[in-house]
PAFIMAR-338946 format. One record per residue (C-alpha): residue in one letter; x, y, z. Coordinates in pm, 1 decimal. Example, Ala and Ser with C-alpha at 12.3 -4.5 7.8 and 13.67 -1.06 7.14 Angstrom:
BEGIN
+---+----------+----------+----------+
| r |     east |    north |       up |
+---+----------+----------+----------+
| A |   1230.0 |   -450.0 |    780.0 |
| S |   1367.0 |   -106.0 |    714.0 |
+---+----------+----------+----------+
This chain:
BEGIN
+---+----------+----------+----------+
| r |     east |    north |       up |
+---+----------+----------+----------+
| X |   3892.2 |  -6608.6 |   3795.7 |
| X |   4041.5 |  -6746.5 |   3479.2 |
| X |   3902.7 |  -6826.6 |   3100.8 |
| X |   3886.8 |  -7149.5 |   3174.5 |
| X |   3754.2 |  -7113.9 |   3510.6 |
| X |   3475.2 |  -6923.0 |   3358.4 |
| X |   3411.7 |  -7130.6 |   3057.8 |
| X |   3379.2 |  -7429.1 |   3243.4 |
| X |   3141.1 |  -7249.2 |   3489.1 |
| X |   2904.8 |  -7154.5 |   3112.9 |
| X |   2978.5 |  -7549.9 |   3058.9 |
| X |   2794.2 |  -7641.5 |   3364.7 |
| X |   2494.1 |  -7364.7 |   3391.8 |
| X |   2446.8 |  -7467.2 |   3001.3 |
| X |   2427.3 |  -7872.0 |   3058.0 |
| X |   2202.1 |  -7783.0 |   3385.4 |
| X |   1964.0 |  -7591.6 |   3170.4 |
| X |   2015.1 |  -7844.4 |   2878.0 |
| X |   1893.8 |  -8137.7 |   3094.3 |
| X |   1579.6 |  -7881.5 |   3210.2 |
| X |   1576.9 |  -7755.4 |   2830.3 |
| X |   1461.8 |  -8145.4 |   2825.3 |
| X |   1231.8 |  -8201.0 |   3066.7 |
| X |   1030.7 |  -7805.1 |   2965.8 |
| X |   1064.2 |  -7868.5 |   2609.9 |
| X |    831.0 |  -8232.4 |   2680.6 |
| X |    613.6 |  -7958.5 |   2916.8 |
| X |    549.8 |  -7686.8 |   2644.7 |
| X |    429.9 |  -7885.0 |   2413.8 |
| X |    245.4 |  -8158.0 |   2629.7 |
| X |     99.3 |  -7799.2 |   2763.1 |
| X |      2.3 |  -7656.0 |   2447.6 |
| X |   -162.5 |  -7978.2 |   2364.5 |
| X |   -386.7 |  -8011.3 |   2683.1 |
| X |   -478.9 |  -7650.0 |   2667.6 |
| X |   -573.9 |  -7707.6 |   2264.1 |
| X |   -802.0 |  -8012.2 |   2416.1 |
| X |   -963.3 |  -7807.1 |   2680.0 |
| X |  -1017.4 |  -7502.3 |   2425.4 |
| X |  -1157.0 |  -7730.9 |   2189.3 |
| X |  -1383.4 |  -7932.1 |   2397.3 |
| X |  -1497.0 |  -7606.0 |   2571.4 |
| X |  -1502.7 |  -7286.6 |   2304.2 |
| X |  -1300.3 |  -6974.9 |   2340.8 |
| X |  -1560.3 |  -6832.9 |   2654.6 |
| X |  -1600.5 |  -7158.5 |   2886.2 |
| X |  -1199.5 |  -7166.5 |   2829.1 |
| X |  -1168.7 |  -6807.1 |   2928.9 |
| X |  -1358.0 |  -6977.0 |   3268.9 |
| X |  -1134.0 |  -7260.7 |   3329.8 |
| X |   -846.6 |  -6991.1 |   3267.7 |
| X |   -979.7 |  -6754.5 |   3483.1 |
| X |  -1037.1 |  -7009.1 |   3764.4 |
| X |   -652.3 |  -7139.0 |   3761.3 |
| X |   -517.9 |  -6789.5 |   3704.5 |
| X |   -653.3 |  -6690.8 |   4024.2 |
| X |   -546.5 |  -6969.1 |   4244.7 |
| X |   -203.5 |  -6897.4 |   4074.2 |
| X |   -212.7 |  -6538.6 |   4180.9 |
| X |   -242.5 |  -6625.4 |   4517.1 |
| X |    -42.3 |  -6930.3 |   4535.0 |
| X |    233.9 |  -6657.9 |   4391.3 |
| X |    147.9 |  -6386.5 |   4651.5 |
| X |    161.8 |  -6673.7 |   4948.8 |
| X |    483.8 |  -6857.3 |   4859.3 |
| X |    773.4 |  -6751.5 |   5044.9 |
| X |    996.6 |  -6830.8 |   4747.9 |
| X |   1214.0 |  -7076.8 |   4966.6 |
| X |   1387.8 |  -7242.5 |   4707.2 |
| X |   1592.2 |  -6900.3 |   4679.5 |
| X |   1665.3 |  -6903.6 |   5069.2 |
| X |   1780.7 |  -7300.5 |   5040.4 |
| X |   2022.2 |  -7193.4 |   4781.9 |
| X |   2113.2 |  -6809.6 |   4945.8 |
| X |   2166.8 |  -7014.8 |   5305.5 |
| X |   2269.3 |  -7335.8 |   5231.8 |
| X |   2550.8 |  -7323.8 |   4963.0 |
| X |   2810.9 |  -7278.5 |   5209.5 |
| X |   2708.8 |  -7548.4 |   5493.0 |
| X |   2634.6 |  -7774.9 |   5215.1 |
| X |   3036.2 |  -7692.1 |   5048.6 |
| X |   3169.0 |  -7718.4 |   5392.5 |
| X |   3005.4 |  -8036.5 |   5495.6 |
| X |   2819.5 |  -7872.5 |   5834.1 |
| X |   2564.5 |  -8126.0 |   5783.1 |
| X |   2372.0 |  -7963.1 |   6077.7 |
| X |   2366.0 |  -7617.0 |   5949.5 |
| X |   2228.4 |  -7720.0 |   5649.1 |
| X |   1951.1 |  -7899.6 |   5740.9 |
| X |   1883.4 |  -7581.0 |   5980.3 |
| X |   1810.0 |  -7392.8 |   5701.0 |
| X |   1627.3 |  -7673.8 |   5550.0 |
| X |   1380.1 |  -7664.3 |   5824.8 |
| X |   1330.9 |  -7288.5 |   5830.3 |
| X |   1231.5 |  -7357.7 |   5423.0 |
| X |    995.2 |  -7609.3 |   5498.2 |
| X |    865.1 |  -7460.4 |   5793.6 |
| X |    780.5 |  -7109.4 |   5515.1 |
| X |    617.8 |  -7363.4 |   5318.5 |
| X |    389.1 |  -7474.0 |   5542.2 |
| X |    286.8 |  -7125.3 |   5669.9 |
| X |    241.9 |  -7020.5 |   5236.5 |
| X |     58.6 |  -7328.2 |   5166.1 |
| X |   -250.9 |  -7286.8 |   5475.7 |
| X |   -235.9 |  -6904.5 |   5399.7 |
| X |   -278.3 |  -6922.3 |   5029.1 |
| X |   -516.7 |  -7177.5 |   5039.9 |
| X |   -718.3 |  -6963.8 |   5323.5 |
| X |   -711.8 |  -6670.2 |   5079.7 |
| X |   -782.3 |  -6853.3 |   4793.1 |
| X |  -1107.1 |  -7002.9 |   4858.8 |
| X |  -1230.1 |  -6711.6 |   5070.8 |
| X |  -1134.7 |  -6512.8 |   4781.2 |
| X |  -1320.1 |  -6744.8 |   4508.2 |
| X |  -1657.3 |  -6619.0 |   4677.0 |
| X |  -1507.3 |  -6221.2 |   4746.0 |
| X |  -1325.7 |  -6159.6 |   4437.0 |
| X |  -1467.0 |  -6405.1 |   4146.4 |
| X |  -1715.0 |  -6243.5 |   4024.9 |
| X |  -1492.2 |  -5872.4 |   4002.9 |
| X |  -1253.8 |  -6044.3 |   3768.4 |
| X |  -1538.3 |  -6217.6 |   3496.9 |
| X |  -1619.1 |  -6512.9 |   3639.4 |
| X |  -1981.8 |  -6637.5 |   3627.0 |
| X |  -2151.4 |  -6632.6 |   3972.3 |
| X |  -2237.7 |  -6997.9 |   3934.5 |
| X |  -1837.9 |  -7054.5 |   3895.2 |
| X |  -1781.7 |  -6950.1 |   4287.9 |
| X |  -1821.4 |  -7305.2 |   4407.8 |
| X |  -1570.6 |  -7488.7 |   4177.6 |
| X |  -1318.5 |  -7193.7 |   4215.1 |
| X |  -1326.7 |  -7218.4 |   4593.5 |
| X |  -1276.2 |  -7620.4 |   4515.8 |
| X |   -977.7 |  -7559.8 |   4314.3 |
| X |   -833.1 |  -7303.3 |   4520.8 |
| X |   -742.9 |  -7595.5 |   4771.8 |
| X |   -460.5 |  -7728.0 |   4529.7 |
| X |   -254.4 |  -7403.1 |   4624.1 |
| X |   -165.9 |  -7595.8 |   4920.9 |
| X |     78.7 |  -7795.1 |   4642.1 |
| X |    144.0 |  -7519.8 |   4418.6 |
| X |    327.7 |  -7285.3 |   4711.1 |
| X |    623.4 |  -7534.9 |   4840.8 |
| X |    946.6 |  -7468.0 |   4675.1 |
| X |   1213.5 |  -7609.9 |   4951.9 |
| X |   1201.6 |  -7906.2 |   4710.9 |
| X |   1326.5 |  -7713.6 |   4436.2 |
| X |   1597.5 |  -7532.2 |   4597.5 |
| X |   1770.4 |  -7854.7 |   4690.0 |
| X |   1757.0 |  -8010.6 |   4354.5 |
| X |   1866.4 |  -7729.0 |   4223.1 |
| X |   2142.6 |  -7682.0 |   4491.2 |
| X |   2226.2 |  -8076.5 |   4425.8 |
| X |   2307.1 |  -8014.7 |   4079.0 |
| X |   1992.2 |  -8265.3 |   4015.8 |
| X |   1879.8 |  -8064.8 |   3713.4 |
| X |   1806.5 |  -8397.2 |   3555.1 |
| X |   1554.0 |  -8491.1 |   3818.9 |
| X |   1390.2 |  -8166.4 |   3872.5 |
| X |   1329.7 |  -8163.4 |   3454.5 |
| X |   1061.0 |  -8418.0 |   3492.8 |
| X |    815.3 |  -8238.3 |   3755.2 |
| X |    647.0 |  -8008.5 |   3554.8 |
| X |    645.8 |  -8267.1 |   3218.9 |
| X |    455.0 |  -8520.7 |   3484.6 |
| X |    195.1 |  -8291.5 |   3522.5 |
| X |    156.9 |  -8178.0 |   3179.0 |
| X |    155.7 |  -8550.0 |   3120.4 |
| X |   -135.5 |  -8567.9 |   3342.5 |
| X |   -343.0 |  -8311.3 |   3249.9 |
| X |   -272.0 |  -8420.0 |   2866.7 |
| X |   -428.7 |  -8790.8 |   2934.0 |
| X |   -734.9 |  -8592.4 |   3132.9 |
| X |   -788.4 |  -8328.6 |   2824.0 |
| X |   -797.1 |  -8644.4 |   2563.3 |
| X |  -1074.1 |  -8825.9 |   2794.3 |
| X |  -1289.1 |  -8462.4 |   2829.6 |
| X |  -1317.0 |  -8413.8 |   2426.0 |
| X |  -1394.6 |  -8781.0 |   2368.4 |
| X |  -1699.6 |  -8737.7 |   2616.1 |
| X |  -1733.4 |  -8349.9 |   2588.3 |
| X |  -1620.4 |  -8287.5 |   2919.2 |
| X |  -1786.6 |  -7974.4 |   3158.6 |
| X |  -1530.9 |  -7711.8 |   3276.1 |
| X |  -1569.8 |  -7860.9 |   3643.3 |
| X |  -1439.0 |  -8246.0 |   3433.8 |
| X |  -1099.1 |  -7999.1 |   3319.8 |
| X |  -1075.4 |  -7827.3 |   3666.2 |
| X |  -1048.8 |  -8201.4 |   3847.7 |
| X |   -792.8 |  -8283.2 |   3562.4 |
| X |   -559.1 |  -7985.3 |   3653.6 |
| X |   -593.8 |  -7991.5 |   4013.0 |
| X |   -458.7 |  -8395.8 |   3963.8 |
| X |   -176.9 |  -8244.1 |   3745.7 |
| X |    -70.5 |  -8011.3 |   4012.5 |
| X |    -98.3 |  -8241.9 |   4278.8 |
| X |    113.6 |  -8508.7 |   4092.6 |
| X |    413.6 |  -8282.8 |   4037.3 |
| X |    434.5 |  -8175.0 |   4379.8 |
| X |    442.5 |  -8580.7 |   4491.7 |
| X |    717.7 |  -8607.8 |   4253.9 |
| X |    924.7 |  -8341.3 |   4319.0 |
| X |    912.9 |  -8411.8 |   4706.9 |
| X |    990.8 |  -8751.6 |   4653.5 |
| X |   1265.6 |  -8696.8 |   4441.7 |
| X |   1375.0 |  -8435.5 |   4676.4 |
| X |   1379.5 |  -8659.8 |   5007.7 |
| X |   1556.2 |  -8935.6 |   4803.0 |
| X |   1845.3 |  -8716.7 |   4664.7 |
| X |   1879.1 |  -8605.9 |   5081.6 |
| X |   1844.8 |  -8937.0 |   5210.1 |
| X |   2142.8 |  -9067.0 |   4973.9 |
| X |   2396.0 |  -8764.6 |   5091.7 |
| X |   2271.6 |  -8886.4 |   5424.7 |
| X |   2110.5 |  -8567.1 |   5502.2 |
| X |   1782.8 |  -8732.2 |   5598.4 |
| X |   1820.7 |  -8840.4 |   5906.5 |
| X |   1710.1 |  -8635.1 |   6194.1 |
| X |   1599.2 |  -8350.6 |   5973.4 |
| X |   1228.2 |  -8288.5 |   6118.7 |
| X |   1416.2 |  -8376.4 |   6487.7 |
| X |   1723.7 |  -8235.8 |   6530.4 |
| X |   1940.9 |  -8313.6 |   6862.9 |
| X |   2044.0 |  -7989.7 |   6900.2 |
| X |   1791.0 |  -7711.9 |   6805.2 |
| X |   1923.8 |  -7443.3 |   6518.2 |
| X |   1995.5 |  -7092.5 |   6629.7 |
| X |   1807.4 |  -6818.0 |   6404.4 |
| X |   1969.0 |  -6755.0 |   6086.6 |
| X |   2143.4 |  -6448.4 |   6018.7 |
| X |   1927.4 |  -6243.2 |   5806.4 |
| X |   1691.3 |  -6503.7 |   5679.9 |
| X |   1340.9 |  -6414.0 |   5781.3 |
| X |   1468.1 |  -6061.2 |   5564.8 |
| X |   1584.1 |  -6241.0 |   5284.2 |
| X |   1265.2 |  -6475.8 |   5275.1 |
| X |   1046.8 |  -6178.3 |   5321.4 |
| X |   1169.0 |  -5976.2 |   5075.8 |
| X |   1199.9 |  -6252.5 |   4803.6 |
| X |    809.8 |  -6309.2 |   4907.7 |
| X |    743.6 |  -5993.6 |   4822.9 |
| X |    969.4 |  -5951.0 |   4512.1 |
| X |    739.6 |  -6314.7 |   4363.4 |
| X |    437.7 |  -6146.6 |   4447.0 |
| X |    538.7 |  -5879.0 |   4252.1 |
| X |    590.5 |  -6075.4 |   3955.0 |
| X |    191.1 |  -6157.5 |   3939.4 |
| X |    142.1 |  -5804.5 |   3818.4 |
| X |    281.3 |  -5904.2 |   3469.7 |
| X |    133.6 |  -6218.2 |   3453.2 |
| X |   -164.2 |  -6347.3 |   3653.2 |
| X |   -326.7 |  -6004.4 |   3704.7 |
| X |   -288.4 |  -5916.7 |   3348.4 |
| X |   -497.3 |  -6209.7 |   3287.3 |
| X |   -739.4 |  -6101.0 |   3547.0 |
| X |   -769.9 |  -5732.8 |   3442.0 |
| X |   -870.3 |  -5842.5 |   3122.1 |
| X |  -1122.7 |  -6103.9 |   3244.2 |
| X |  -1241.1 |  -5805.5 |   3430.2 |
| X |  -1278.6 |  -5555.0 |   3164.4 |
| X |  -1350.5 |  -5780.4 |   2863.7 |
| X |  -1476.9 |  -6068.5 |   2962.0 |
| X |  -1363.2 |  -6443.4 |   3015.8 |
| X |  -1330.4 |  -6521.5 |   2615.7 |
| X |  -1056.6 |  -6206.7 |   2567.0 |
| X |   -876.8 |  -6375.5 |   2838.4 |
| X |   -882.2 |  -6717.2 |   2739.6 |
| X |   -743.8 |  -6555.3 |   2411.4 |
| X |   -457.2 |  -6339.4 |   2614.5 |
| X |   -389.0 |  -6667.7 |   2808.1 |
| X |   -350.9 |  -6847.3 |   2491.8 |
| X |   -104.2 |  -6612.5 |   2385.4 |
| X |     90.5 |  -6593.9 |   2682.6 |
| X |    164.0 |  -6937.3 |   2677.2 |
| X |    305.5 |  -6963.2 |   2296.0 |
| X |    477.0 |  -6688.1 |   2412.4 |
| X |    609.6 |  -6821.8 |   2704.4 |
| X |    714.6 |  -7187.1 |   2517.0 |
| X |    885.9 |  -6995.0 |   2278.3 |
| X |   1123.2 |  -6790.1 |   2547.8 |
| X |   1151.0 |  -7107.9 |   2748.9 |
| X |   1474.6 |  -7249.3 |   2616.3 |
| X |   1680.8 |  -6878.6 |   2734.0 |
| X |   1489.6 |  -6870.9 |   3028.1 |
| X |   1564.8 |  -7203.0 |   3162.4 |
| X |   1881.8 |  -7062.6 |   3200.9 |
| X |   1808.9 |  -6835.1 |   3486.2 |
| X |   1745.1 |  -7168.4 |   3732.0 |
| X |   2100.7 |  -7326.4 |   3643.7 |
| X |   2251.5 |  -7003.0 |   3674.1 |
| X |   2158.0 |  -6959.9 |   4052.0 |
| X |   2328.6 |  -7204.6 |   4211.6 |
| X |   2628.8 |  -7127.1 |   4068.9 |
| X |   2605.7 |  -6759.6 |   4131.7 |
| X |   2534.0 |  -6893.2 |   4482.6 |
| X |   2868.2 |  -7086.0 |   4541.8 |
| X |   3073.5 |  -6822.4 |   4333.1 |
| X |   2920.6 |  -6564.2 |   4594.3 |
| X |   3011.8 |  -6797.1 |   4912.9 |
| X |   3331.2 |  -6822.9 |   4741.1 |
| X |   3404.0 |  -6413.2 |   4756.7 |
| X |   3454.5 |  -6473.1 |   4347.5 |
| X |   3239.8 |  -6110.6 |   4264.0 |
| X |   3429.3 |  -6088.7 |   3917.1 |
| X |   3352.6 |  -6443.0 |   3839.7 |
| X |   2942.7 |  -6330.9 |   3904.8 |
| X |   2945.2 |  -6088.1 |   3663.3 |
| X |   3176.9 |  -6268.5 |   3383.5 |
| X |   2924.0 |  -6566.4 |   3433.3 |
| X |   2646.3 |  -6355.6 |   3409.4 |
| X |   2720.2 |  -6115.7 |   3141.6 |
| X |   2799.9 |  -6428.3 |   2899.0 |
| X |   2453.7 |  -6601.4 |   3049.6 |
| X |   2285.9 |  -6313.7 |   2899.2 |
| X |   2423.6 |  -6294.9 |   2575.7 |
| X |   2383.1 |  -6623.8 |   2533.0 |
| X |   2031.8 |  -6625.8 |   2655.5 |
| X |   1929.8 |  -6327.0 |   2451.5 |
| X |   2052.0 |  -6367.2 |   2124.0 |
| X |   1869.5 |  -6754.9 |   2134.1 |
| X |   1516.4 |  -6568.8 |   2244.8 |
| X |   1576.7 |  -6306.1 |   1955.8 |
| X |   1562.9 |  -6527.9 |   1677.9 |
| X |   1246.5 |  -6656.3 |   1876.2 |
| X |   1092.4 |  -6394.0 |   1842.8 |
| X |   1091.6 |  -6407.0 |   1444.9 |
| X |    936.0 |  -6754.1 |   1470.3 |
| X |    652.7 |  -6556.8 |   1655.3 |
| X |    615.3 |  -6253.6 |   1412.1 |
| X |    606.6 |  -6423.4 |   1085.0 |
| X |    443.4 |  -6806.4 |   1179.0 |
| X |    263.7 |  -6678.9 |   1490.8 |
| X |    -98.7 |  -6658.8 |   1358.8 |
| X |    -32.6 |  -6982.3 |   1177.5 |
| X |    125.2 |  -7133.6 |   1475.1 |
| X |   -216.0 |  -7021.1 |   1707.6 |
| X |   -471.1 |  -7204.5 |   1438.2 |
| X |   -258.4 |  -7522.0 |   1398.7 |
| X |   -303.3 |  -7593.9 |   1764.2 |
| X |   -615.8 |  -7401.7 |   1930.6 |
| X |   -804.2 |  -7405.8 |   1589.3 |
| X |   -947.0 |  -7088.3 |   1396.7 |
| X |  -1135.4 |  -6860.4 |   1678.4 |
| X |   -791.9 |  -6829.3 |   1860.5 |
| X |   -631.7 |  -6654.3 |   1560.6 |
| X |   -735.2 |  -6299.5 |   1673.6 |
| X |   -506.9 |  -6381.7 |   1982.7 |
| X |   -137.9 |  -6319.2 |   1711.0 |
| X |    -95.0 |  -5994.1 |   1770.2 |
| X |   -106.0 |  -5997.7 |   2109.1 |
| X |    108.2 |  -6308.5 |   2113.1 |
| X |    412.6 |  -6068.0 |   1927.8 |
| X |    371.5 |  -5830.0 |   2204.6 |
| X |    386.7 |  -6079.1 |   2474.2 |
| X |    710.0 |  -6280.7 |   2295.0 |
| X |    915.3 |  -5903.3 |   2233.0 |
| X |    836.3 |  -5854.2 |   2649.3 |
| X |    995.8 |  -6200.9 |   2714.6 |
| X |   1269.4 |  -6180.2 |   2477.7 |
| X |   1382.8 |  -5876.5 |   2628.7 |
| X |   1315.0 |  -6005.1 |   2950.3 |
| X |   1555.5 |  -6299.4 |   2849.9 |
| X |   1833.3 |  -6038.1 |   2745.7 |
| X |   1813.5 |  -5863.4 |   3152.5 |
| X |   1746.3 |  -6248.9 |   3302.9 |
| X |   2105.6 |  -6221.0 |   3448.0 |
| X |   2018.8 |  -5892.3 |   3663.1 |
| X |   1809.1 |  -6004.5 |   3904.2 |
| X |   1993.6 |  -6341.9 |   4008.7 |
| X |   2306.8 |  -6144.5 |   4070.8 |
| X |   2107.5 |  -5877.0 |   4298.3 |
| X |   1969.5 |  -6172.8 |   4480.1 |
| X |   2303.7 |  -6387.2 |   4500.7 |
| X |   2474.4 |  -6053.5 |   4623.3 |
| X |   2214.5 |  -6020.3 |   4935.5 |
| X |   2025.0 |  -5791.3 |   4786.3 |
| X |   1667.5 |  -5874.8 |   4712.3 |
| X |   1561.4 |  -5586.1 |   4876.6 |
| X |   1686.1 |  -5379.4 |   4576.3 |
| X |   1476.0 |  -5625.7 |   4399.0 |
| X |   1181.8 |  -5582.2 |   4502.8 |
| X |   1208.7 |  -5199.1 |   4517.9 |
| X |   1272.9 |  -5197.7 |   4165.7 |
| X |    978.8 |  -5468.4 |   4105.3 |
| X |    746.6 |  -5239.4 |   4316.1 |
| X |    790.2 |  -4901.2 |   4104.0 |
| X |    751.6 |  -5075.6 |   3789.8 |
| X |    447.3 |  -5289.9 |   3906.5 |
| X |    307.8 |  -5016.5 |   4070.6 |
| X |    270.3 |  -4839.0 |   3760.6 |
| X |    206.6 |  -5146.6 |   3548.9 |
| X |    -77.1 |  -5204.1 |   3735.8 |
| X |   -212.5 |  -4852.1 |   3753.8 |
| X |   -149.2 |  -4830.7 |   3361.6 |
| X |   -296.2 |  -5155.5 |   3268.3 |
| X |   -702.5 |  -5059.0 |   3332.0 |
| X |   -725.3 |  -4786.2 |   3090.0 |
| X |   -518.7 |  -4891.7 |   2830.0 |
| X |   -726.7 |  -5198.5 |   2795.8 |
| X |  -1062.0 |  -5032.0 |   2789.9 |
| X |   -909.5 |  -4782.0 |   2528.2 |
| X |   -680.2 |  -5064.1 |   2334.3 |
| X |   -816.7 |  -5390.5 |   2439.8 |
| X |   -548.9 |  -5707.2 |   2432.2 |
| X |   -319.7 |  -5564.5 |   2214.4 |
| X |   -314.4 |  -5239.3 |   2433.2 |
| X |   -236.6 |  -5469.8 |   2695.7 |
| X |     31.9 |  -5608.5 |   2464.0 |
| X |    215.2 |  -5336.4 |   2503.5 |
| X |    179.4 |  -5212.1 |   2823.2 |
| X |    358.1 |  -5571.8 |   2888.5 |
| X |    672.4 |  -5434.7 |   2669.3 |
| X |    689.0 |  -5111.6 |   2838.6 |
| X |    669.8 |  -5272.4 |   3188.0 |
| X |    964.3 |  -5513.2 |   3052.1 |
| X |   1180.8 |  -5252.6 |   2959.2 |
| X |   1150.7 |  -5028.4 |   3259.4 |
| X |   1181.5 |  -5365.0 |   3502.7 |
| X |   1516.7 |  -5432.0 |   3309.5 |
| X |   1626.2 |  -5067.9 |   3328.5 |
| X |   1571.1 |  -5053.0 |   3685.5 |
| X |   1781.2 |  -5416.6 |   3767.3 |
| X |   2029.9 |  -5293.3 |   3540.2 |
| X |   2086.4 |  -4918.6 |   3779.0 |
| X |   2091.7 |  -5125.0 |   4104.0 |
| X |   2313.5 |  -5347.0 |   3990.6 |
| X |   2562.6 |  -5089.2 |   3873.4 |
| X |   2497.4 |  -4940.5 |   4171.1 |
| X |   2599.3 |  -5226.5 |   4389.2 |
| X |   2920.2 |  -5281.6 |   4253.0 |
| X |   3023.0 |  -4921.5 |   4234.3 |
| X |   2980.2 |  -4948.2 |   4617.0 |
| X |   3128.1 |  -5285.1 |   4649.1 |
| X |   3487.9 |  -5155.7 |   4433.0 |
| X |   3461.1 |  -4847.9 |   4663.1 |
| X |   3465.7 |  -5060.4 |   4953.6 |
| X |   3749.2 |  -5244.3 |   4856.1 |
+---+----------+----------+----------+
């Protein structure tokens, strides 16, 4: 592939992740202000509840979604290059038909496990009931088919707006509970209609985009049924599992430390996970653009273009999040009492630790996309697995001994050895690939 050929394909996964850059910048902060409204309508321990409560219908809305949107792009780039309009809405079908098995699991396990597992990971007993309530809006949090076509479209602009609409939501609720001094159950009803108005959005921006390209028509009853798809149910499986994986560093992180030190130290963990997630944001938006067109480049036999795209995607990406990370370290505390108020402070130093993990998270981001473009999420998820696996067994004792900011850095460690691991497979793919050849 040639400079220009390259440059121009950095042109386009930079303006796709400039036009979400849009859209998520809107998010973080609308989401930083309706989580300041809830915190300071609620207190730092009725805020660890509410956290607590959407953490774990997140953890198993992660666990139950098949991940589709990877599968749309993995399946359909070439049937959607080479105009076999059939094809592609084949593979269309087999996402949406995931989705529908992810969304009546998860929400199974989610309210079953409101009553089972709620009160092991600091929740009140009295909070059962309104957990089990909430758990039902998994059923919008698992589908991602939408996604994948957007995404697959080139509709960056559109899918920008879906998580800023119900931010925007949830913003308008928060301002309503700390006029009247809203209950926790006033804040859960408020996020469940935030959740439930990005997934309307998305899926009707989603069937719009398809009905224009005329790909509408017939979808849900095709003349001629689809024959199975070559290695599908493998790649959706082990992307599943991979995205479940991924709930080790985030959702049960929160949860282990609900568990162990209450619902307040997680509220303040949660707090910092998010400023340090805003702050990584703009780097990692770039994983998303960079997909599809590892996808095509991939369907196109272009191997040396992958890796020139994603080697520049990462420097790119990381030097951006490094400089974040300085933001963090010297304005962090100040940052943390601007917005939550003064009881949130104690939650800067765990905020550094949780920025370094995504910063260097942001320097690997290229890894795993070009294992999965490749056909290889199964190297993936072995790689996740090790690393989680010891994350996880790690993560209990280090937080009794250390408390958050133990936890802090058990997220940094974890980072590094995730990236380590990506970075080996990979290698090891293309050493077998050039061999090959």
């Amino acid at each position: 592939m040639t400079q220009a050929a390259n440059e121009g394909l950095l042109g386009r996964v930079m303006a796709n992740a400039g036009l979400l850059l849009g859209g998520r910048a809107v998010n973080a902060a609308l989401s930083l202000a309706y989580m300041a409204l809830a915190a300071r309508t609620l207190g730092v321990s009725l805020f660890g509840v509410l956290v607590l409560i959407n953490t774990f219908a997140q953890f198993v809305a992660d666990i139950a979604r098949f991940q589709t949107w990877q599968t749309v792009l993995q399946f359909g780039a070439a049937p959607l290059a080479e105009d076999r309009r059939a094809d592609f809405q084949h593979v269309v079908r087999f996402g949406l038909r995931l989705d529908l098995i992810g969304a009546v699991a998860g929400a199974t396990l989610g309210v079953a496990g409101a009553f089972l597992v709620g009160p092991h990971v600091g929740l009140p007993k009295d909070a059962a009931g309104p957990a089990a309530l909430y758990a039902m809006t998994i059923v919008f949090m698992v589908p991602t088919t939408q996604i994948g076509l957007l995404r697959l479209f080139d509709r960056f602009g559109l899918l920008s707006a879906q998580a800023a609409i119900g931010s925007a939501v949830r913003l308008v609720g928060g301002l309503v509970g700390i006029v009247i001094g809203a209950p926790v159950s006033f804040f859960l009803i408020v996020w469940a209609a935030g959740t439930l108005a990005g997934f309307l959005y998305v899926t009707f921006a989603a069937a719009a985009e398809m009905r224009r390209r005329g790909l509408l028509a017939d979808l849900m009853r095709p003349k001629i049924p689809g024959a199975p798809i070559p290695g599908a149910w493998r790649f959706a499986w082990a992307a599943n599992a991979s995205g479940s994986l991924e709930v080790a560093f985030t959702h049960v992180a929160t949860l282990v430390v609900g568990a162990l030190l209450g619902p307040a130290e997680a509220g303040l963990w949660r707090i910092a996970r998010q400023i340090a997630d805003a702050l990584a944001k703009p780097a990692r938006l770039l994983i998303p653009a960079l997909y599809p067109e590892l996808a095509k480049l991939r369907a196109s036999g272009s191997n040396a273009g992958m890796r020139a795209l994603a080697l520049r995607v990462g420097l790119v990406g990381g030097g951006g999040a490094t400089l974040l990370l300085l933001v963090a370290v010297f304005a962090g505390e100040a940052l943390l009492t601007l917005v939550m108020g003064p009881d949130f402070a104690p939650a800067a130093p765990t905020m550094i630790w949780q920025v370094a993990a995504a910063v260097i998270g942001v320097w690997a981001l290229p890894l795993e996309p070009m294992l999965v473009s490749m056909g290889k999420p199964g190297a993936v998820l072995r790689v996740r697995l090790v690393v989680a696996a010891a994350f996880l067994v790690a993560l209990p004792p280090i937080v009794a001994a250390h408390g958050l900011p133990g936890a802090g850095a058990a997220l940094v460690g974890a980072t590094v050895a995730l990236a380590l691991g990506m970075l080996w497979s990979l290698q090891k793919l293309v050493r077998k690939e050039r061999l090959a050849h």
